[in-house]
C-alpha positions as CSV (number, residue, x, y, z in Angstrom):
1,X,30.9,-12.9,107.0
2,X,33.8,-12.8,105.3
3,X,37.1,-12.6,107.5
4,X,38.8,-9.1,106.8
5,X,42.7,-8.5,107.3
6,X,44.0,-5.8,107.6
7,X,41.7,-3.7,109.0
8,X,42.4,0.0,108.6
9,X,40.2,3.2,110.1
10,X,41.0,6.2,108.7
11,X,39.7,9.5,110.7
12,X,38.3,11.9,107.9
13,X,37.5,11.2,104.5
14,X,38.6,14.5,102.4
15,X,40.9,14.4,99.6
16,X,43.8,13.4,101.0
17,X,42.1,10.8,103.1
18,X,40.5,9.6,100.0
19,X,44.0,9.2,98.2
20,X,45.0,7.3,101.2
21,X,42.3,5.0,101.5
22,X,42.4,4.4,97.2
23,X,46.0,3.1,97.6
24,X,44.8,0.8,100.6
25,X,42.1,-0.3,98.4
26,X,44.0,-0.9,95.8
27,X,45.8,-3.4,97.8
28,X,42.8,-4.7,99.2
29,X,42.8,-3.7,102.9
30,X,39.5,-2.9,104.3
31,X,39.5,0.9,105.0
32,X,36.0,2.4,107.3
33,X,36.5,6.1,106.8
34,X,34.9,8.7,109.7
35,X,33.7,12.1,109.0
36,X,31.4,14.7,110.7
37,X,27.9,15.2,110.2
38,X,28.5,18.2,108.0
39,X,31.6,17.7,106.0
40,X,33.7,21.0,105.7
41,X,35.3,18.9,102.6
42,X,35.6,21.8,99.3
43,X,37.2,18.9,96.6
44,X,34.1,17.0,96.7
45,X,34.3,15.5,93.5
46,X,37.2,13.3,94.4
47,X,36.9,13.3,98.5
48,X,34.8,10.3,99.6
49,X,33.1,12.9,102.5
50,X,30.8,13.2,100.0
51,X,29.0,10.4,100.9
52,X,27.9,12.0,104.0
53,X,25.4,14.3,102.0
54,X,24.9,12.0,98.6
55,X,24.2,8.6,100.5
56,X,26.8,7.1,97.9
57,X,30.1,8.4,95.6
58,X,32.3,6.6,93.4
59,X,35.6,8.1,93.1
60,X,37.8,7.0,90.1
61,X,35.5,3.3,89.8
62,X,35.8,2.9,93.7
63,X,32.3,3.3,95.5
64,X,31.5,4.4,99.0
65,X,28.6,4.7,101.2
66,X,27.7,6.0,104.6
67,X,26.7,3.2,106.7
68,X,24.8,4.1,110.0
69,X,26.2,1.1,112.3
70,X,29.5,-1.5,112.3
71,X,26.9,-4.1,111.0
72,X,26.1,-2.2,108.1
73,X,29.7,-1.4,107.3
74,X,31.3,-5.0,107.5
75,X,28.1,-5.6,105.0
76,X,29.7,-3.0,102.6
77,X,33.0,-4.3,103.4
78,X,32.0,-7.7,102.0
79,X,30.7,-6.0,98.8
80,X,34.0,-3.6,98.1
81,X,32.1,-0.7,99.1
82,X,34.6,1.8,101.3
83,X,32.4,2.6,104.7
84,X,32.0,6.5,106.0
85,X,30.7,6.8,108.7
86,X,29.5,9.6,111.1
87,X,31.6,9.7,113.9
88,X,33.3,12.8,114.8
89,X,35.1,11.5,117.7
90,X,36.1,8.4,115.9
91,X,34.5,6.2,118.8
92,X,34.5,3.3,116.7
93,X,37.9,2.7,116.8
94,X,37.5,2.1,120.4
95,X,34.5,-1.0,118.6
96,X,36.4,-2.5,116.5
97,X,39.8,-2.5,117.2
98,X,41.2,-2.5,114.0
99,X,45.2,-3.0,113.0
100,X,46.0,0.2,111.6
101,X,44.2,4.0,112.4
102,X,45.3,6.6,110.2
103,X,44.3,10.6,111.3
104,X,43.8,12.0,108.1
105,X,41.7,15.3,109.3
106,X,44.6,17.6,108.6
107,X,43.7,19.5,111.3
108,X,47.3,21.1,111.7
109,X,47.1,19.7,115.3
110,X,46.7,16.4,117.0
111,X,42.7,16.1,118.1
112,X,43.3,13.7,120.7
113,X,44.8,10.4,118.4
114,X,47.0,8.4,120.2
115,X,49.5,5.8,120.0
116,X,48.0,2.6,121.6
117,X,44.9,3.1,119.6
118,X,46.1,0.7,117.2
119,X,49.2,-1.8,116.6
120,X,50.0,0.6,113.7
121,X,49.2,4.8,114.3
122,X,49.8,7.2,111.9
123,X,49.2,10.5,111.7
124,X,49.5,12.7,108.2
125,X,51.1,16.5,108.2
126,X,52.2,18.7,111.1
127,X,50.5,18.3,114.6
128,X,51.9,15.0,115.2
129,X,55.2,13.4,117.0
130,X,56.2,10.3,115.6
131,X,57.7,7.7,118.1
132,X,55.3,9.9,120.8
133,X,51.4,10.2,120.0
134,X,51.9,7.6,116.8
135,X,54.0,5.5,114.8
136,X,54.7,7.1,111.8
137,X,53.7,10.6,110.5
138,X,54.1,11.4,106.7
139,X,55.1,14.6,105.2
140,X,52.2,16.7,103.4
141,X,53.7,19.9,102.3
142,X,54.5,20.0,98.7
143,X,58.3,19.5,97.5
144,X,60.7,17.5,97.9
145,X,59.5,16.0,101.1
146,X,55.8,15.3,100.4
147,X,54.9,11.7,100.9
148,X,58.0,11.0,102.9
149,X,57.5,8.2,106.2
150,X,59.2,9.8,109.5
151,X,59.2,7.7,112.2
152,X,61.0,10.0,114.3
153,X,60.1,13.7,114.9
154,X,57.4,15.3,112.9
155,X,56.3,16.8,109.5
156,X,56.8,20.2,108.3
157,X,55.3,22.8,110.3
158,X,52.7,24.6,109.0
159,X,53.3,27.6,107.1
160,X,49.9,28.9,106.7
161,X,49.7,29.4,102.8
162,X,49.1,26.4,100.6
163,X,51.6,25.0,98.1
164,X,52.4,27.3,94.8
165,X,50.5,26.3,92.1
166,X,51.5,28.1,88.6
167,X,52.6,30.9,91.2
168,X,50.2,31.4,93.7
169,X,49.6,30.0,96.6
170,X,47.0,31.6,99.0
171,X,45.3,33.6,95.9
172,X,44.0,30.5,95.0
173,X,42.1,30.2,98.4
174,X,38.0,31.1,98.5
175,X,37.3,32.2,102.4
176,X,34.5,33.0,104.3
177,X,34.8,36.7,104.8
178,X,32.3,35.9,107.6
179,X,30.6,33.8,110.0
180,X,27.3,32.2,108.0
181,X,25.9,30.0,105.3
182,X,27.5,29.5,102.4
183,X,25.3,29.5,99.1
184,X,27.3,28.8,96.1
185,X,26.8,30.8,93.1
186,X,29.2,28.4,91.1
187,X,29.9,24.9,90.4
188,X,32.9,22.8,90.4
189,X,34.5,22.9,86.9
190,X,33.6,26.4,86.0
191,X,36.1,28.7,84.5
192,X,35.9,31.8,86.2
193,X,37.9,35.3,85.8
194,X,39.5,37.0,88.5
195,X,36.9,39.5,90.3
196,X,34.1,37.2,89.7
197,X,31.7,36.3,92.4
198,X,31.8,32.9,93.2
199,X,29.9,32.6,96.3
200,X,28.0,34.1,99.0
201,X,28.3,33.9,102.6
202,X,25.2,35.4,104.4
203,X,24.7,37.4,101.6
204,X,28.3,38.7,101.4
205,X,30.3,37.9,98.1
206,X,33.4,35.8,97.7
207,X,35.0,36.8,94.4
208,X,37.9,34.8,93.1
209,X,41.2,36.4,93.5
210,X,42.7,34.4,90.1
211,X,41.0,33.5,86.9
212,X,41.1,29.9,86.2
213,X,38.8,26.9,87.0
214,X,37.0,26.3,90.4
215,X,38.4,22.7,92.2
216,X,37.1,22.6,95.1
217,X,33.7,24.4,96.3
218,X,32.4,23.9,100.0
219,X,28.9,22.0,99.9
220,X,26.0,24.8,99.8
221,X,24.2,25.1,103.3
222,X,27.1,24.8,105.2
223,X,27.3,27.4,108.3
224,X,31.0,28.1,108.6
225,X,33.2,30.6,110.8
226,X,34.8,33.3,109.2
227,X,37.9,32.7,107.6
228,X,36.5,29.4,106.8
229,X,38.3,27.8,103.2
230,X,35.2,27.5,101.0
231,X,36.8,26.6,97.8
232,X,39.9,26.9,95.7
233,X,40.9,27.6,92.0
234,X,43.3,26.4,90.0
235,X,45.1,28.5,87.6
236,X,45.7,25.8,85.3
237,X,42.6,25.7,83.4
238,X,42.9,21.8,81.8
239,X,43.4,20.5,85.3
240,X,41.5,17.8,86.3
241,X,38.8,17.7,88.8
242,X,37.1,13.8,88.9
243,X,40.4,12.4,89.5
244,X,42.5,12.1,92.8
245,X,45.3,14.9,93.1
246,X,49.0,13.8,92.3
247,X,49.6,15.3,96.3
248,X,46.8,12.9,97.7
249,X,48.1,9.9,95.7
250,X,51.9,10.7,97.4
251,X,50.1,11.2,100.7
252,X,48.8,7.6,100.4
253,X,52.1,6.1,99.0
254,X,53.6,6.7,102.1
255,X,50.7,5.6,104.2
256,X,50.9,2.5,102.2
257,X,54.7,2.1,103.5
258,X,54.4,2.9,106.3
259,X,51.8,0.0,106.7
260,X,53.6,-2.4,104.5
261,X,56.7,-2.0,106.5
262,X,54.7,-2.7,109.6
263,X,52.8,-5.6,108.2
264,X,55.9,-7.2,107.0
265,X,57.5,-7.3,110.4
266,X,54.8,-8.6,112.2
């Protein structure tokens, strides 16, 4: 097999993850991605989650595939295929011992990641103490921060209400008004007007607060808790939805220092 340096695990695979892992990629670390077995992910088109349900995604040329054990995923590592794998606890960092672990579940709180898991720890967005429960956090809020390495303290706390976009900021949110499955009624990359119904959740409507064009949509079948996110819109209507966000790319960037730093050091 051939030998593979760094080696990176990064805990979730939405959009954000996916923006980190591309600009690991990109520099040609090996990244194994974990998700659960039914990603909550709503940006599916350019979150690499998507492989839990598809088998295989390729996000702007770069392919991954779920792989069901380590053997499998060194395999895929071998052909430049990014690993996901099932593994909500992230057990497998405990297998392979990799160099660098990056949380990137955005949770809003720490889900047990800690600081001797790996040489190198980071954690992205609020939740996490950096110089405590890992290395380096990086900022995730959007502004002047976003993207920023702090290796002392933590990241902005949460506010509760995504960044502005064009002027809103939770409008744009689709929730589960209540506990159920969600049965899309439709797709990513429609245009829709505000007061449309976009989906259902057990038969109860979600209408879209905004007009504009739908970015992210939950994967139909999922049972979610009320209050869930399901999907978002973007007021913008040109936007682009195949291609990885401008926020996820800066999210990366400073993963990508933070682990260059590190590397260089060693």
């Amino acid at each position: 097999m051939i030998q593979h340096s760094p080696m990176v695990i990064i805990k979730g695979a939405g959009d954000l993850a996916t923006g980190v892992a591309y600009r690991l990629y990109k520099c040609k670390m090996d990244v194994i991605m974990t998700e659960i077995s039914c990603p909550l992910v709503v940006r599916r088109k350019v979150a690499f989650a998507a492989a839990v349900n598809e088998g295989m995604v390729t996000v702007e040329g770069i392919k991954a595939s779920l792989a069901s054990t380590v053997e499998e995923a060194c395999d895929m590592l071998d052909d430049r295929i990014i690993p996901v794998m099932v593994d909500p606890e992230a057990d497998l960092v405990k297998e392979v011992g990799p160099t660098v672990v990056v949380d990137a579940r955005m949770a809003k709180r720490n889900l047990g990641t800690t600081i001797d898991e790996a040489p190198l720890v980071i954690g992205l967005g609020p939740g996490f103490e950096a110089g405590q429960d890992v290395h380096a956090v990086i900022e995730t809020c959007r502004g002047h921060r976003l993207g920023r390495v702090i290796y002392r303290g933590s990241a902005i706390p949460d506010t509760g209400k995504p960044g502005a976009v064009s002027g809103f900021t939770v409008e744009r949110l689709l929730r589960a008004p209540v506990e159920g499955v969600v049965k899309p009624e439709r797709s990513i990359g429609d245009l829709v007007e505000k007061g449309d119904v976009v989906a259902l959740v057990e038969n109860t409507p979600v209408r879209a607060q905004i007009s504009g064009i739908i970015r992210g949509m939950i994967q139909g079948g999922a049972r979610v808790p009320q209050g869930t996110k399901i999907g978002d819109i973007d007021p913008r209507k040109d936007t682009e939805i195949d291609t990885i966000s401008d926020k996820a790319l800066s999210v990366g960037g400073g993963v990508l220092e933070a682990v260059f730093s590190f590397l260089v050091s060693q």
